[in-house]
C-alpha positions as CSV (number, residue, x, y, z in Angstrom):
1,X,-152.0,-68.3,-171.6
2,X,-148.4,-66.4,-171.0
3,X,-147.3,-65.5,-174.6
4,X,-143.9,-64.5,-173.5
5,X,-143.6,-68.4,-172.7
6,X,-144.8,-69.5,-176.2
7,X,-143.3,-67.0,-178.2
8,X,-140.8,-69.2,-179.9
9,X,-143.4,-72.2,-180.7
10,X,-145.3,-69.8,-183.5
11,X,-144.0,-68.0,-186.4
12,X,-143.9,-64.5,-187.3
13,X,-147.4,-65.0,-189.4
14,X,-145.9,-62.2,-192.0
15,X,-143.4,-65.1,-192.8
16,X,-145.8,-67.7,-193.3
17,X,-147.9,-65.6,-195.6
18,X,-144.4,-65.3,-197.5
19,X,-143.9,-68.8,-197.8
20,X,-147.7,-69.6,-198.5
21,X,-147.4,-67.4,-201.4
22,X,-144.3,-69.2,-202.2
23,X,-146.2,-72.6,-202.1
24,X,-149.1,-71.0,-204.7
25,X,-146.5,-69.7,-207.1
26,X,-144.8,-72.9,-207.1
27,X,-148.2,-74.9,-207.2
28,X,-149.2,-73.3,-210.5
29,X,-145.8,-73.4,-211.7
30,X,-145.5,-77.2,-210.9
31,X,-149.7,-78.5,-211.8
32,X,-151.1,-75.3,-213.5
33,X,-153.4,-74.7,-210.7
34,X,-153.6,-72.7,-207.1
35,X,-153.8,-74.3,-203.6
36,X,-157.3,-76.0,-202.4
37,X,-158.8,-78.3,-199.8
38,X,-162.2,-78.8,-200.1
39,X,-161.8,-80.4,-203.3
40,X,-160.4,-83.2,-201.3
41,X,-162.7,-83.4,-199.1
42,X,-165.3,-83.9,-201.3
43,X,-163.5,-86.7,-203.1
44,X,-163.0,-88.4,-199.5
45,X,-166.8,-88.5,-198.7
46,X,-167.9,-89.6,-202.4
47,X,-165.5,-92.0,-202.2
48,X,-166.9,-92.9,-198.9
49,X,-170.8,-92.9,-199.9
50,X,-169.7,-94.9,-202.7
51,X,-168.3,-98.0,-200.6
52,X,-170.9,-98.2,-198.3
53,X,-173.8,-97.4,-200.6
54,X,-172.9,-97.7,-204.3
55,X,-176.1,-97.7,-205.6
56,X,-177.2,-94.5,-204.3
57,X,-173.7,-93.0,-205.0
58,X,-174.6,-93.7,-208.9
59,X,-178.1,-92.7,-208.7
60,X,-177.3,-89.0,-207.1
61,X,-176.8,-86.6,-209.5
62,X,-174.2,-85.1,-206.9
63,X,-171.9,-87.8,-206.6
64,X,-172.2,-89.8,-210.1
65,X,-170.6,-86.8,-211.1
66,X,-167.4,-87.6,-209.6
67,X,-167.7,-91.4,-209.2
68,X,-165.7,-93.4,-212.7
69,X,-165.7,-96.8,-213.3
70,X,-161.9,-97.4,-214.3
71,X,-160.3,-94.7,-211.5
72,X,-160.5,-94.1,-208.2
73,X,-162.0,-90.6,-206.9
74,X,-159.5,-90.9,-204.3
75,X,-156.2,-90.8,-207.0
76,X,-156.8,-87.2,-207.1
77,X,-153.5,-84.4,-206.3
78,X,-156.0,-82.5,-204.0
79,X,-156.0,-85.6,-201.5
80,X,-152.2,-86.1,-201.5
81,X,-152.0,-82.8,-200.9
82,X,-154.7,-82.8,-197.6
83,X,-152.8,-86.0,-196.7
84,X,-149.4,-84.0,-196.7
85,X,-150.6,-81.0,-195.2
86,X,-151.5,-83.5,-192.2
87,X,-148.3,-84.6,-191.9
88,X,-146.7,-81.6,-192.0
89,X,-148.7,-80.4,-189.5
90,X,-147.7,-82.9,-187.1
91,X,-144.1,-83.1,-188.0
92,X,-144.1,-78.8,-186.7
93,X,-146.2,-80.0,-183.9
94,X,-143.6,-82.7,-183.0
95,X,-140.7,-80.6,-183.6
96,X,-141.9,-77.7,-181.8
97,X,-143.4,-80.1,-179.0
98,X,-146.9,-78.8,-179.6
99,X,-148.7,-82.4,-179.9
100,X,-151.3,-82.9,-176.8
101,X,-154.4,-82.3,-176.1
102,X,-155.5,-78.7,-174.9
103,X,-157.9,-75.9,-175.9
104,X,-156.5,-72.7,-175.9
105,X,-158.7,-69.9,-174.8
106,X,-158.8,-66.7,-173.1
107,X,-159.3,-67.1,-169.1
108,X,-162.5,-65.1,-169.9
109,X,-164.5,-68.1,-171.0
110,X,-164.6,-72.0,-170.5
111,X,-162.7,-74.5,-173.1
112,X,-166.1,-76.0,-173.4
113,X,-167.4,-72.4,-174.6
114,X,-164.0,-72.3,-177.0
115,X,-165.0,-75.4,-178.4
116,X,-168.9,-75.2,-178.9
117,X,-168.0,-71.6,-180.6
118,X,-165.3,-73.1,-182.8
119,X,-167.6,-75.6,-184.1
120,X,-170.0,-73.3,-185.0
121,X,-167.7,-71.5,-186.3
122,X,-166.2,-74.4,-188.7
123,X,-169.4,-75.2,-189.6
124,X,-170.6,-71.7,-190.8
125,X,-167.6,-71.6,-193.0
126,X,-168.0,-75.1,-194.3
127,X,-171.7,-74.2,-195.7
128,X,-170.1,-70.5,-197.0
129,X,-167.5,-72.9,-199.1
130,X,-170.0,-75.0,-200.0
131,X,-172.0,-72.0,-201.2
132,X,-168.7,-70.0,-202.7
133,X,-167.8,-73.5,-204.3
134,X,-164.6,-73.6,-203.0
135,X,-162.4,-72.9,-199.8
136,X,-160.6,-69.7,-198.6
137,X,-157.4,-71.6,-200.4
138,X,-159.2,-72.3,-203.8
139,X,-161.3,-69.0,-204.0
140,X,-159.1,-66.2,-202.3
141,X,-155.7,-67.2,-202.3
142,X,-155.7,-68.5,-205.2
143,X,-157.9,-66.5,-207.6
144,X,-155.5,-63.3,-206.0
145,X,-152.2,-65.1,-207.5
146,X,-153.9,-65.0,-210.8
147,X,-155.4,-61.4,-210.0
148,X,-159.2,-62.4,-210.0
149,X,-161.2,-60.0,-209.2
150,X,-163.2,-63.1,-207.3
151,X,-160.4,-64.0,-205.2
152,X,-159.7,-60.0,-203.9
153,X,-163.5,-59.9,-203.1
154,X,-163.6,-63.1,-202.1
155,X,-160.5,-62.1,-199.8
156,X,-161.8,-59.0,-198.8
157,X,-165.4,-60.3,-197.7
158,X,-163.5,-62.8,-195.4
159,X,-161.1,-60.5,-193.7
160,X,-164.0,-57.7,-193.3
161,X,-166.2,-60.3,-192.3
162,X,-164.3,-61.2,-189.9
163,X,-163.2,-57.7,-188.3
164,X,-166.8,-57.1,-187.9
165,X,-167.7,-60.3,-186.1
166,X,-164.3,-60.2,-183.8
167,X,-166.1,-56.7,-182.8
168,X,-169.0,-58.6,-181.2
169,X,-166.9,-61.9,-179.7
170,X,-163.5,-60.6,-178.8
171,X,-164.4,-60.6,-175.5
172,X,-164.5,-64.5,-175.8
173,X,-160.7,-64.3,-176.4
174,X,-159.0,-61.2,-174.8
């Protein structure tokens, strides 16, 4: 893919990080907590075992935690949130005409390659969020606004992580 001819579709990613730490700062000054999305994830697939088996939903010690009998798991800020991350995300794709189907990926390998390693990918960082108890948003981003010591390792273990992985696939996308 030509990045001379897509140049203007992306940001500078500096200024996104700007405005991201914008978002967090206004986030705890607006709800007294950071940025997260796994959190609403979780309440979308409780909520979902519970509809279509509520009698195992209340008998798992995983998800009778979160299930109450006079609220919805669903009427949680962490899923209006997701739900408004979506739609910002396809109101930039609109704008900058970005909505379609396509895999980008280096000429190097197939978009069926791309794909299978981006799924494994997701999936490996699901588990790790899982593990961590919360995603990059929750643990890093936001344990750094507050100056955790969690969130810089957390930060730091994902970033050098990475580097060192990127050393053994880059040739999947340069």
């Amino acid at each position: 893919m030509d990045n001379r001819k897509n140049k203007h579709i992306y940001w500078n990613p500096y200024f996104g990080g700007f405005l991201l730490g914008i978002v967090i700062i206004f986030s705890f000054y607006m709800t007294g907590r950071g940025l997260g999305a796994t959190g609403a994830l979780k309440s979308g697939i409780v909520a979902a075992v519970d509809t279509v088996a509520p009698t195992h939903a209340e008998g798992n010690a995983y998800y009778s935690k979160f299930i109450k009998e006079d609220e919805s798991i669903l009427n949680n800020w962490l899923v209006f949130e997701t739900i408004g991350i979506l739609i910002g995300a396809f109101i930039s794709g609109s704008l900058a005409g970005r909505i379609g189907w396509r895999t980008q990926h280096s000429p190097k390998i197939t978009a069926k390659r791309r794909l299978i390693f981006a799924l494994i990918g997701g999936v490996l960082f699901g588990l790790g969020s899982q593990i961590a108890r919360g995603c990059t948003s929750g643990a890093a981003l936001s344990g750094m606004a507050v100056l955790s010591t969690g969130g810089f390792i957390t930060m730091l273990s994902i970033f050098g992580s990475g580097f060192i992985f990127a050393y053994f696939f880059r040739k999947n996308w340069i």
